[in-house]
Every structure is written in structure tokens, then in C-alpha cells.
FIKOLZA-1660 file (N, C-alpha, C; in steps of 0.1 Angstrom, whole numbers, plus 5000, padded with zeros to 4 digits):
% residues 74
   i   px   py   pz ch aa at
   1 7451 6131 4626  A  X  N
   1 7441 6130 4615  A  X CA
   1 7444 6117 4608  A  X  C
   2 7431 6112 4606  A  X  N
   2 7435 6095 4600  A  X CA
   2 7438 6099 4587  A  X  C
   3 7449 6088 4577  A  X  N
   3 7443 6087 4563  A  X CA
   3 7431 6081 4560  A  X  C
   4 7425 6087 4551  A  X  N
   4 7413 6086 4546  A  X CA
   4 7415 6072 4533  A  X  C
   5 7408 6065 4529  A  X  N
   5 7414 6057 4525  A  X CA
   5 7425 6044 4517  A  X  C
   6 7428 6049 4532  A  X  N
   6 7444 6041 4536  A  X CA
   6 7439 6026 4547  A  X  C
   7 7448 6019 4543  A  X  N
   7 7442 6011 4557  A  X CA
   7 7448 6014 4569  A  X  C
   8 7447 6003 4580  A  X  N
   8 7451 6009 4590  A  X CA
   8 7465 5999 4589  A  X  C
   9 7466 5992 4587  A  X  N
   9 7476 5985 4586  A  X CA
   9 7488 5988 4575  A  X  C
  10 7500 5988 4581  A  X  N
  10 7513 5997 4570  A  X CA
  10 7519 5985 4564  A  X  C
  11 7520 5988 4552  A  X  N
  11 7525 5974 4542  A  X CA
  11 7534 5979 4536  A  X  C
  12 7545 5972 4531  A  X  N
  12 7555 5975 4521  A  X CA
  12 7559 5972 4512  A  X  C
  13 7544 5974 4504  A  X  N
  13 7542 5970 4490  A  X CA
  13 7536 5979 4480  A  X  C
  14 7547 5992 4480  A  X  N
  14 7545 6006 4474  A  X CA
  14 7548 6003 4458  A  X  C
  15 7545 6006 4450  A  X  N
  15 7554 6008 4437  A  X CA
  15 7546 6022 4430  A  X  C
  16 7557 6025 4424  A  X  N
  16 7559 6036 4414  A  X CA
  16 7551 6033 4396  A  X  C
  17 7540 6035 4388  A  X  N
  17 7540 6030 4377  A  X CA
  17 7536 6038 4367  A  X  C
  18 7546 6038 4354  A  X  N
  18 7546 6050 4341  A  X CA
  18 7542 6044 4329  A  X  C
  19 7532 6050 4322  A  X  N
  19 7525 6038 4311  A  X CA
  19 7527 6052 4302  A  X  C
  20 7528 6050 4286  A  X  N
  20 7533 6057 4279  A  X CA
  20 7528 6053 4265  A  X  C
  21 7526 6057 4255  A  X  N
  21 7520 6054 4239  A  X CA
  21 7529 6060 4233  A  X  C
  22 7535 6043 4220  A  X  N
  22 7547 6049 4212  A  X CA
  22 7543 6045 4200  A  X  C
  23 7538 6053 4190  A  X  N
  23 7531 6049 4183  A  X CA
  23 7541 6053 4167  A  X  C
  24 7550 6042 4163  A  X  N
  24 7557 6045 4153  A  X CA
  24 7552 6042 4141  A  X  C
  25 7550 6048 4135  A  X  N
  25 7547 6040 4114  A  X CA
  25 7529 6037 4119  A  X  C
  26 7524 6043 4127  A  X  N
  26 7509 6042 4129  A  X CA
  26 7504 6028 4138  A  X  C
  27 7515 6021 4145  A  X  N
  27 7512 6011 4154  A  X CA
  27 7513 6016 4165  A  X  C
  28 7506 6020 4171  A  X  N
  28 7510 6023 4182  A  X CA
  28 7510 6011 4196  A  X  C
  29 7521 6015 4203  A  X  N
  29 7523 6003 4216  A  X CA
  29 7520 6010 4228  A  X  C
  30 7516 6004 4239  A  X  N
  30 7517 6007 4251  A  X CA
  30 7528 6001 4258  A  X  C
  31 7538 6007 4262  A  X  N
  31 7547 6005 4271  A  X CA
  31 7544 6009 4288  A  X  C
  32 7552 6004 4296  A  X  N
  32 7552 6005 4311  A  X CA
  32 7564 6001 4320  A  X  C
  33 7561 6013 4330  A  X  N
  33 7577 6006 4341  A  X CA
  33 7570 6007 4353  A  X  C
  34 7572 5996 4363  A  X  N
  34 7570 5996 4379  A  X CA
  34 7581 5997 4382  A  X  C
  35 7580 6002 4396  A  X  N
  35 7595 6004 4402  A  X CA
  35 7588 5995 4420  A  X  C
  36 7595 5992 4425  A  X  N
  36 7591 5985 4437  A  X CA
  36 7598 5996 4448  A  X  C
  37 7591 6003 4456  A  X  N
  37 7596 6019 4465  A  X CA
  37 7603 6010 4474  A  X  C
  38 7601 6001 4481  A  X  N
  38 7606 5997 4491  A  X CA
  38 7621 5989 4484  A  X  C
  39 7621 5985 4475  A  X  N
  39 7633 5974 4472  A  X CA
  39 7640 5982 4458  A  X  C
  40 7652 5976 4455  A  X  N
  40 7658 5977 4437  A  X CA
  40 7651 5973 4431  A  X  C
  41 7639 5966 4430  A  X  N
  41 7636 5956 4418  A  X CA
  41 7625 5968 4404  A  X  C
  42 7626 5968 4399  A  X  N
  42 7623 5972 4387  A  X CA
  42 7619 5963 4372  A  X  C
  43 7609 5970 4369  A  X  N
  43 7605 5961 4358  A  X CA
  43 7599 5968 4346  A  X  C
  44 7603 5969 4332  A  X  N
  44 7597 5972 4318  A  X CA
  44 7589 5964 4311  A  X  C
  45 7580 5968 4305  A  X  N
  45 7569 5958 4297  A  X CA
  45 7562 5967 4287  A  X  C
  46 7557 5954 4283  A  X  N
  46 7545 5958 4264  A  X CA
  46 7536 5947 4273  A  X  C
  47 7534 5939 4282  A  X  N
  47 7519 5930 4280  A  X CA
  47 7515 5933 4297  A  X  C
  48 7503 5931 4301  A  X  N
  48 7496 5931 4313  A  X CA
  48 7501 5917 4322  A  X  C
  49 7504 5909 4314  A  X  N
  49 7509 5896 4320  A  X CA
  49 7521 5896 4326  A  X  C
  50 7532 5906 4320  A  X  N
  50 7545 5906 4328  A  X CA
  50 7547 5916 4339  A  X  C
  51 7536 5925 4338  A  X  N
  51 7535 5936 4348  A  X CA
  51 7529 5926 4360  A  X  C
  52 7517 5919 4360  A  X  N
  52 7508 5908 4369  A  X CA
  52 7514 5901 4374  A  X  C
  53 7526 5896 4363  A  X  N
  53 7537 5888 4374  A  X CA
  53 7550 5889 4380  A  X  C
  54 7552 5903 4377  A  X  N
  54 7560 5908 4387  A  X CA
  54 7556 5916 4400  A  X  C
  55 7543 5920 4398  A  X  N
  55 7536 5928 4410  A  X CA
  55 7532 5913 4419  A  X  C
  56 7529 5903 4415  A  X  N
  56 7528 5887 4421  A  X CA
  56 7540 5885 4426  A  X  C
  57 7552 5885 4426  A  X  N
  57 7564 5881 4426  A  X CA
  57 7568 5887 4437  A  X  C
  58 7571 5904 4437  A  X  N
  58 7571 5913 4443  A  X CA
  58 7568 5915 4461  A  X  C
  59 7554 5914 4458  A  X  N
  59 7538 5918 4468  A  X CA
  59 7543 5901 4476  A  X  C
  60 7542 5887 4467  A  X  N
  60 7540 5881 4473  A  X CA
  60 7521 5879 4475  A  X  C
  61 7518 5883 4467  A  X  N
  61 7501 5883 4465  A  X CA
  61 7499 5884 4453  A  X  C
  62 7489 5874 4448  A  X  N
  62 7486 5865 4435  A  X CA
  62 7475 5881 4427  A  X  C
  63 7478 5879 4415  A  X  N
  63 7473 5893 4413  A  X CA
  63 7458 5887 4398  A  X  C
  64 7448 5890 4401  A  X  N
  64 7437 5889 4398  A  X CA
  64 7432 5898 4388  A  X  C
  65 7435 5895 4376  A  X  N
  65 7431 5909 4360  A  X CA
  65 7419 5906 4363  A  X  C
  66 7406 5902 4366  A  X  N
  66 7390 5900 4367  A  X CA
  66 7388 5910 4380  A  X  C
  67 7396 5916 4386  A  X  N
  67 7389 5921 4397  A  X CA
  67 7385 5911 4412  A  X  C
  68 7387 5902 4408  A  X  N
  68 7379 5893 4420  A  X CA
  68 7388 5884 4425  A  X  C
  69 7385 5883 4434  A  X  N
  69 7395 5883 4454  A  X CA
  69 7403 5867 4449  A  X  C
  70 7417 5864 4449  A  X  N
  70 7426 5856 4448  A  X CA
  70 7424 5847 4466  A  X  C
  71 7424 5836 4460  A  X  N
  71 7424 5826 4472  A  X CA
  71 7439 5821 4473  A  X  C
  72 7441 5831 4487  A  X  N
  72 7461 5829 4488  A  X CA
  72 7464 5816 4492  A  X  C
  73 7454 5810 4498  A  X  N
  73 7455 5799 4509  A  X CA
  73 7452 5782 4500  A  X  C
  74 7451 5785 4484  A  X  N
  74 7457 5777 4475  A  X CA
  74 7468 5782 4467  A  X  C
% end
């Protein structure tokens, strides 16, 4: 039976990611942890920018907050 929404091609670029609301004295923060399944490397954050460049880092594929397709080949 195939995966259904899987590709067909196996990559090893899994990660683990926990986002959480800590909202002290009425500020609340969003915090987060990726974990990279295949390697040690792990990462904590408060901004979308250090999460993007460690999944870039990581992956080895440039990571796109707009949604729309990164040109690897610059």
C-alpha cells in the first residue's frame, strides 16, 4: 500500500516541532523547539526568522515565509 501523500522519494529531512504560549504579567510570547529526527541538532526560539534559518541550515533548502518556490540554483 502506497503512502498517500508522501512522496515517492525518501529524504532525511524529518524534524520534530513544539510551539507553546507563555503569557506572563499579560504579554504573552510564543515560544518553539525543532528537533532535527535524523541528526543531534536542535534548536529554541521566540522569532519565525531563527526557526527559517535553522530549518535552511539543516534541510540545506532555502526556506520561503511567502509560500512561494525558492530558486536553489541561485
Amino acid at each position: 500500500m502506497a503512502n498517500q501523500g508522501m512522496s515517492d522519494t525518501q529524504d532525511n529531512r524529518s524534524f520534530v516541532a513544539r510551539f507553546w504560549l507563555e503569557s506572563p504579567d499579560d504579554n504573552a510570547v510564543w515560544r518553539g523547539h525543532l528537533r532535527h529526527v535524523q541528526g543531534d541538532e536542535e534548536c529554541y526560539f521566540q522569532s519565525l526568522s531563527v526557526m527559517k534559518e535553522f530549518l535552511g541550515r539543516i534541510s540545506g533548502v532555502p526556506f520561503s515565509m511567502s509560500g512561494e518556490v525558492v530558486d536553489r540554483e541561485n
